[in-house]
C-alpha positions, 0 to 999 in steps of 0.5 A, a space after each residue: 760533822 755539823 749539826 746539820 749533817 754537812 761537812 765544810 771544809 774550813 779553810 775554804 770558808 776562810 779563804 771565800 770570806 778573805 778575798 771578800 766573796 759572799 759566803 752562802 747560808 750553808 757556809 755560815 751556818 756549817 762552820 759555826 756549828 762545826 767550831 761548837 761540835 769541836 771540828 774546827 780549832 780556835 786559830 781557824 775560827 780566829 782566822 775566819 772571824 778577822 776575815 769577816 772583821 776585815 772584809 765585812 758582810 752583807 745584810 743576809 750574810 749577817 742575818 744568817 750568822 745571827 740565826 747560826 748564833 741562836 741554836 736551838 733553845 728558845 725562851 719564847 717570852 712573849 708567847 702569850 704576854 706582851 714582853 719588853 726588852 732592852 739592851 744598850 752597847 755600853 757606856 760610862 755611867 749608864 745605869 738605864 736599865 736599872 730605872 727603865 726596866 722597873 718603870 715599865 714594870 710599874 705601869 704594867 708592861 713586863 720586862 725581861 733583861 737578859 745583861 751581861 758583866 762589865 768588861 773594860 771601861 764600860 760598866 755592867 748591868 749585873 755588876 751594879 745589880 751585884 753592888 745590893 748587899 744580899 740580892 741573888 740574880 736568878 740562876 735557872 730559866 725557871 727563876 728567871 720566868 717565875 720573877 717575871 711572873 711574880 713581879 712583871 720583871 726579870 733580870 739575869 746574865 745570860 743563861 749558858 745555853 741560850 745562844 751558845 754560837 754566840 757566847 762561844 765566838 764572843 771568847 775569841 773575838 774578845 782576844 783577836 781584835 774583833 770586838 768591833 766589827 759592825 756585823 758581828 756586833 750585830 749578830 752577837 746582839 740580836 741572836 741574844 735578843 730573838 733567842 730571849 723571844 720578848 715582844 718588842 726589843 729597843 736598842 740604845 747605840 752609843 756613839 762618842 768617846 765613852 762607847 764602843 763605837 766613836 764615830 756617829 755613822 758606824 753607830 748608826 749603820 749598826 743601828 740600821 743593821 740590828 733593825 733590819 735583822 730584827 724585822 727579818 726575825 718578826 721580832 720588833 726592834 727599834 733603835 736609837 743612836 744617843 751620845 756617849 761623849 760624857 757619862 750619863 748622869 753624874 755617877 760611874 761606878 757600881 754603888 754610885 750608880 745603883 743610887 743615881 738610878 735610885 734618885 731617878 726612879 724617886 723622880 729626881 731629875 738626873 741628867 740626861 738619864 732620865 730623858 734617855 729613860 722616858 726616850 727609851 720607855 716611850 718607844 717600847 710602851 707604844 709597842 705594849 700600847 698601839 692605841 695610845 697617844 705617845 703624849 700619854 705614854 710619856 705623861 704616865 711614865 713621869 707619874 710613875 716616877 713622881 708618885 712612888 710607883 717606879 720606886 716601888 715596884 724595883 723594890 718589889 723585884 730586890 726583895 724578891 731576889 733577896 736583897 735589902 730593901 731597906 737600901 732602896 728607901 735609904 741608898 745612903 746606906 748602900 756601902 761607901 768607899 773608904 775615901 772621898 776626895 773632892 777636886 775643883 775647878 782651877 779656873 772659871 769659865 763654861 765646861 766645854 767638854 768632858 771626856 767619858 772615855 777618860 773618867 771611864 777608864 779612871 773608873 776602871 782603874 780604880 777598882 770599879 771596872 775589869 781589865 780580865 772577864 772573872 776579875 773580883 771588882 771593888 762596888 764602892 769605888 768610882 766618881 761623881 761629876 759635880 760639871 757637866 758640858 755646858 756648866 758654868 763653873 768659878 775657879 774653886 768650884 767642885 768638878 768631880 768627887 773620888 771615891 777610892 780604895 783604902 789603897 791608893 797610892 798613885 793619887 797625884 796620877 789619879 788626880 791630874 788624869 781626872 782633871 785633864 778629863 775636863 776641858 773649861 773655856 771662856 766662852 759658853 758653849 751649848 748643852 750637847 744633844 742627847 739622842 742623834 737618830 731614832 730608827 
């Protein structure tokens, strides 16, 4: 029995959804309430989401799958408060929130980041936030408003009964081969943002070799869906679609990236990094701030990195949860691999390509990623890329740093994956473009 009083029949839902007909609200929303109340078994609930992954829905079929998701608690954030949310589908190296969310915080714009483990190649957020000896994310709603109070930021996992349709289809899509089907990812992605009930949400698709999404027009089109589930939602949502085919920056691995995202947000120009920040920044203080020009936006947002005020306010949010702030000022300090090893360029030329989904999975392997969701990662392993696409490099020259495991004893394999992740040519290629749609 749904929660709603209906009685589905199951196998009718599957079958209506496997010969492709449109299924009703009632439908949608009766066999994810039924499959929470225990009525429905795993393997059809397997069933129903490959047929949905192999036949696709439409745009109300998928808004109203989002809905079912949601349930009944709400966090309603920016009821009374402008409040500013993110969230990106996962890349290589992407340590963005860990600048954006404390940068818009300085300037006086709340932020509320609900994010999520790393699990396959693409890093989590809580991972790296975990990588500060002694920080303690929040556990409760209470801890989680009462830091967003406090400190204008609030960072956390997701909370167990905040959209539970959601979590509880996220578990069998994982095992079942239906990660990647468009209209679940949207659905998955925005029951979680409405549900938060922030004031404005900016949503970060990558598209490339690193990203769930390889090809440029299935992000876009899950970019255009999330809008439009968004703007049905009175929630305002933009989207940009940006490239995934190198890491972003030069760190992949936990403590690696906690001090790149420390570099960034003492002003120091990291590599496509900082541009995806300010891209990203830009459009969700336009929300904050309608009046203002974006030229000024982004102006107020480069003074917050250059003058302390981005730094300090994420050092405010660390000690807050109790981790050391004495890293934030001294990220050398952070805890290090036991191992460094430098590889270099055996030819000179211009860096044509450089694979993110390779050094990801490098990553991955060395101990910085997860190939099981409880997993116990290593925060000190990872690498550092000294080339990026459009480089110009000589033969000896460094390409990238390994910082391993005391363990380590497949090395040569290691060595020669990481190498064959870079591609030189003799002839100069141009610097790749950051951001392909903005919607």
């Amino acid at each position: 029995m749904t929660a709603t009083g209906s009685r589905i029949d199951p196998l009718t839902v599957i079958n209506r959804k496997r010969r492709g007909d449109r299924l009703t609200d009632t439908d949608i929303t009766g066999i994810v309430e039924s499959y929470l109340a225990g009525d429905i078994a795993d393997y059809q609930m397997a069933a129903w989401l490959m047929a949905v992954a192999c036949r696709g829905m439409d745009p109300a079929e998928t808004s109203a799958l989002t809905q079912a998701l949601i349930g009944p608690a709400r966090l309603h954030l920016g009821a009374t408060t402008f409040v500013a949310d993110k969230h990106s589908t996962g890349g290589v190296g992407d340590k963005t929130t860990l600048v954006l969310a404390p940068l818009l915080a300085s300037l006086g714009i709340p932020v509320a980041k609900m994010s999520g483990r790393g699990l396959g190649h693409a890093g989590g957020t809580i991972d790296k936030l975990e990588a500060i000896p002694g920080l303690r994310l929040p556990q409760s709603p209470t801890q989680f408003r009462h830091a967003l109070h406090t400190v204008g930021l609030a960072m956390t996992g997701h909370a167990a009964d905040l959209a539970p349709g959601d979590q509880a289809l996220y578990r069998l899509r994982d095992v079942t081969g239906t990660v990647e089907s468009l209209p679940l990812i949207a659905a998955s992605i925005m029951s979680k943002k409405i549900a938060a009930g922030a004031s404005a949400v900016v949503l970060d698709v990558k598209t490339g070799s690193g990203a769930l999404l390889h090809r440029l027009e299935d992000a876009l089109g899950l970019a255009r869906m999330m809008v439009a589930i968004g703007q049905q939602a009175d929630l305002p949502t933009r989207a940009v679609v940006s490239n995934m085919d190198q890491p972003l920056g030069r760190a992949v691995g936990n403590t690696l990236e906690v001090a790149e995202a420390i570099a960034a947000l003492k002003g120091e120009p990291v590599p496509d990094l900082v541009p995806l920040v300010l891209h990203l920044g830009g459009l969700l203080a336009a929300h904050a701030w309608p009046d203002r020009h974006l030229t000024d936006i982004r102006a107020n947002m480069v003074a917050a990195l250059g003058d302390g005020r981005a730094l300090a306010s994420f050092r405010r949010w660390v000690g807050h949860h109790g981790g050391d702030v004495d890293l934030i000022d001294h990220p050398e300090r952070l805890p290090h691999a036991a191992r460094i090893e430098t590889l270099t360029a055996s030819t000179s030329g211009w860096v044509s390509h450089v694979d993110a989904a390779v050094l990801g999975s490098l990553a991955q392997h060395l101990g910085a990623g997860r190939t099981r969701l409880n997993q116990t990662i290593d925060h000190t392993v990872g690498l550092r890329l000294h080339a990026r696409v459009g480089d110009r490099i000589t033969a000896g020259a460094r390409l990238v740093e390994l910082h391993l495991p005391v363990a380590c004893p497949n090395l040569d394999h290691i060595t020669q994956l990481a190498l064959s992740a870079f591609t030189i040519t003799e002839v100069a290629v141009p610097m790749p473009s950051l951001i392909h749609h903005t919607l």
